[in-house]
C-alpha positions as CSV (number, residue, x, y, z in Angstrom):
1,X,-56.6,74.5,43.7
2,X,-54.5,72.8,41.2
3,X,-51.0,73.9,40.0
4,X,-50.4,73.0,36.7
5,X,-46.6,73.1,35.1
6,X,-46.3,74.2,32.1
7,X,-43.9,71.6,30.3
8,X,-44.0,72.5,26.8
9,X,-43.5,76.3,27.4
10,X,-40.2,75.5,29.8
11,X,-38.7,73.3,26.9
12,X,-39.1,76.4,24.4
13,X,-37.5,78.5,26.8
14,X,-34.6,76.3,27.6
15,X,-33.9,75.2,24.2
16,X,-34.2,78.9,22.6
17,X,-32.0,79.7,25.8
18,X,-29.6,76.9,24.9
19,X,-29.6,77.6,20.9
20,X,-28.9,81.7,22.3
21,X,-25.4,80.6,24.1
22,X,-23.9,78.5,21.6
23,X,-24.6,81.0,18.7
24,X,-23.1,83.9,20.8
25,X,-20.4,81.8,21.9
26,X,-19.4,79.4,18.5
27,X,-19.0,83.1,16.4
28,X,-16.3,85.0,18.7
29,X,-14.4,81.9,18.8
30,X,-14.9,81.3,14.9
31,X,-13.3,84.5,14.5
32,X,-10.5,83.9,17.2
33,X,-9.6,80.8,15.6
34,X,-8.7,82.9,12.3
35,X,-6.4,85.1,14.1
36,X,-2.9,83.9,14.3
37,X,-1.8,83.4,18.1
38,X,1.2,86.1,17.3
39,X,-0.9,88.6,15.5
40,X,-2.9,88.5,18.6
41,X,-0.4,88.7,21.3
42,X,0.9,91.7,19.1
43,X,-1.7,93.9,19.9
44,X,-1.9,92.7,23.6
């Protein structure tokens, strides 16, 4: 019986997995970086 890994599929997955965190992450902290540190420690 041979096992056969598949490479190509793994890649997709861990890129698409990779692309997925730094979009969700980059936009919050795009929009926390417009707020001005007072403003937000006003509302705290």
């Amino acid at each position: 019986m041979v096992f056969h890994v598949p490479v190509v599929e793994i890649t997709l997955i861990l890129v698409g997995a990779y692309l997925a965190t730094l979009v969700t992450t980059y936009l919050p902290a795009r929009t926390a970086s417009l707020v001005a540190p007072a403003e937000a420690l006003w509302y705290e």
